[in-house]
N, C-alpha and C positions, 0 to 999 in steps of 0.2 A: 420737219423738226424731229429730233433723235430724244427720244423720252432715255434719262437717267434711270439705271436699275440700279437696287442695290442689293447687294451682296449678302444675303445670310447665312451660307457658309462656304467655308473651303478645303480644300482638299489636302493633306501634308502627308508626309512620311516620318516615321518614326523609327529608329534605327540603334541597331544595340550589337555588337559582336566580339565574340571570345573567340580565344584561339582555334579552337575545335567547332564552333558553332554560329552562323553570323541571324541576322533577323531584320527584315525592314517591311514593318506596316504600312499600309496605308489606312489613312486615317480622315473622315470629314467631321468638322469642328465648327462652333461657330462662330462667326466673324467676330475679330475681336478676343479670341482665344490665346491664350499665354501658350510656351513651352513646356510648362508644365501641365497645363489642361491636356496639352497632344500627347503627354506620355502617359497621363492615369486614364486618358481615351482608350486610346491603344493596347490596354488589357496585355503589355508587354509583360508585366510582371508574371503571369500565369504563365508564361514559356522560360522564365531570367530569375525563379524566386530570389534569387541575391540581390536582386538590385533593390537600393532602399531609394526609391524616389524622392525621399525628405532631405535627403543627404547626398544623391548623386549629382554628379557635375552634368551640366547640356552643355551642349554648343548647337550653332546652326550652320552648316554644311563646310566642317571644322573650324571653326572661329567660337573659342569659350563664349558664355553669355551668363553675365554677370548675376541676375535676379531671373531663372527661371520663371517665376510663379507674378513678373511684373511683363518681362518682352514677348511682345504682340506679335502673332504670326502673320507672315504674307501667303497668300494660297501659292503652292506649290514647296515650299521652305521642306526641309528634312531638315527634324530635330534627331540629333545625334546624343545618345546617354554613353559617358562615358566609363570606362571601371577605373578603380585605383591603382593606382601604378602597384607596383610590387616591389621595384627596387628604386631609387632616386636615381637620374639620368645622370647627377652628377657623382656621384659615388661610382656608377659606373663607367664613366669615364676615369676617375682617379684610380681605381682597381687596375683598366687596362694600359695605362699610363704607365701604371709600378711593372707591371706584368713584363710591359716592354722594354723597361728599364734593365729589371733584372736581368733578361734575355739575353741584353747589349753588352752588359756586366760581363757576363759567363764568355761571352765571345772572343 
């Protein structure tokens, strides 16, 4: 007979990167640990002061997650913090849209 263990902690990654700099912890947590437990674990901020953990967006191995501080990790997950965008994707589309408009224009 195979006696059940259980699990009281596991293992994640914790992951953060800028353009110039990228970062991925490894982190042991205990069973039952949110997204956001693995990132104020992870002692990321001390390398990222910019990141506001209260405000930043997670995801888990790029897929957003909706309640940081509710989804349960699986040992092995890499929690992903992401930055704010800087410009809207669709503006920037509209920008290079005109750009090429004009271009065709002038032609």
């Amino acid at each position: 007979m195979v006696e059940a263990t259980s699990v009281t902690e596991i293992h994640v990654e914790v992951a953060y990167a800028r353009p110039d700099r990228q970062a991925i912890i490894p982190v042991t947590v205990p069973a039952g640990a949110t997204v956001y437990d693995a990132a104020i674990a992870s002692g990321i901020v001390g390398q990222f002061p910019e990141i506001d953990l209260e405000t930043a967006k997670m995801g888990l191995f790029g897929k957003m997650v909706a309640k940081p501080r509710e989804q349960v990790l699986q040992g092995g997950d890499r929690v992903e913090i992401y930055r704010p965008l800087i410009v809207d994707p669709k503006e920037v589309r509209k920008r290079r849209a005109e750009k090429a408009r004009l271009a065709k224009e002038s032609d």
